[in-house]
N, C-alpha and C positions, 0 to 999 in steps of 0.2 A: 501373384506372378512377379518375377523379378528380372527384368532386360536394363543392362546398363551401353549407352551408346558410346561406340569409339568411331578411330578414323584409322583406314587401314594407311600404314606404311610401307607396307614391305607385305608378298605373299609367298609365303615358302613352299613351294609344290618339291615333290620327289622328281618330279618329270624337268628338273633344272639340273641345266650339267653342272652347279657347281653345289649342289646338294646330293649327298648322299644318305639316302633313306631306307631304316628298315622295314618301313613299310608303306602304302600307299595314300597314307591320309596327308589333304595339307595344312598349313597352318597360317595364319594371320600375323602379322606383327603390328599390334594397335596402340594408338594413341589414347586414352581413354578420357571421358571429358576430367575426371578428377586429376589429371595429369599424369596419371601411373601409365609405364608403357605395359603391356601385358600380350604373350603370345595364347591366343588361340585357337584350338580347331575350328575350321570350315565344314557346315551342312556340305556332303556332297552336291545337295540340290543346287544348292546358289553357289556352286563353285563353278561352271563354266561362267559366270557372270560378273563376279567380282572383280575391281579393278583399285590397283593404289587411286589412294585418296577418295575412294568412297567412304560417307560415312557407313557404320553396322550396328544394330543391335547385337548384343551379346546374353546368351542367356544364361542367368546367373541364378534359374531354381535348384531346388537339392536335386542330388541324384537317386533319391527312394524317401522316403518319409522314416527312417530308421539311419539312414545314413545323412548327415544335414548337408556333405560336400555339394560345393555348387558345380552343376556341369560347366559352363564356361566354352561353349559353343556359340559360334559366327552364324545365328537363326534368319539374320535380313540385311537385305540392303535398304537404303534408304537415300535417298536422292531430290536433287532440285530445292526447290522452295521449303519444302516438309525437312529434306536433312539441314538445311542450314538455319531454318526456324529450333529443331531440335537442339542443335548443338549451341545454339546462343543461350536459348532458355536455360540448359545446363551448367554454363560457361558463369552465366549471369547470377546464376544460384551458387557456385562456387567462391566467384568473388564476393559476393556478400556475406560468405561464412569468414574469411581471410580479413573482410574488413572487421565482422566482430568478434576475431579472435585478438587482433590488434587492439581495438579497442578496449579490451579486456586485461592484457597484458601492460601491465607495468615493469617496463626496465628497470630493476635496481642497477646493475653496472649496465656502460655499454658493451652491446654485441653478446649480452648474457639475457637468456632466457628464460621463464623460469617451468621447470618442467612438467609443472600442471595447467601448463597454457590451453594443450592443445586436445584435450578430453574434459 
């Protein structure tokens, strides 16, 4: 199983007069702990519940085992001590990859990178 945790920013309901919607679902505008912002659908379950600035899991399994696309569905809220424990731990894994991709990386000019830095 694959959930990646974001922070919502922004929630885009259809039921907003300054959205117009073809259809009824709504959507997330998230922070993601990797830094990418990414809009996703909302579980209608936990949509009377969700609020900017909670953090969410996101679930990111395939959609059929023939098809590999990840759904990318708003599956949980997560709050209090438990969200901001998650989001450090994340944050913290993140920055240690940044430190040893740096460290890795040798400048030959300044401000040039070199383009097998970062895989």
């Amino acid at each position: 199983m694959k959930y990646h945790p974001g922070k919502v920013l922004s929630i885009l309901s259809p039921k907003d007069k300054n959205i117009v919607a073809a259809d009824l679902s709504t959507q997330a505008l998230l922070e993601m702990w990797d830094e990418n912002i990414l809009t996703a659908k909302v579980a209608t379950k936990i949509l009377p519940k969700l609020k900017v600035g909670d953090y969410v899991l996101v679930d990111y399994n395939p959609t059929s085992e023939r098809l590999r696309v990840p759904k990318v569905i708003v599956t949980k809220i997560v709050r209090g001590d438990l969200a901001k424990g998650m989001w450090k731990t994340y944050k913290s894994f993140l920055n240690r990859k940044k430190k040893q991709v740096k460290q890795r990386v040798k400048v030959t000019e300044p401000g040039v990178v070199p383009a097998r830095s970062y895989g």
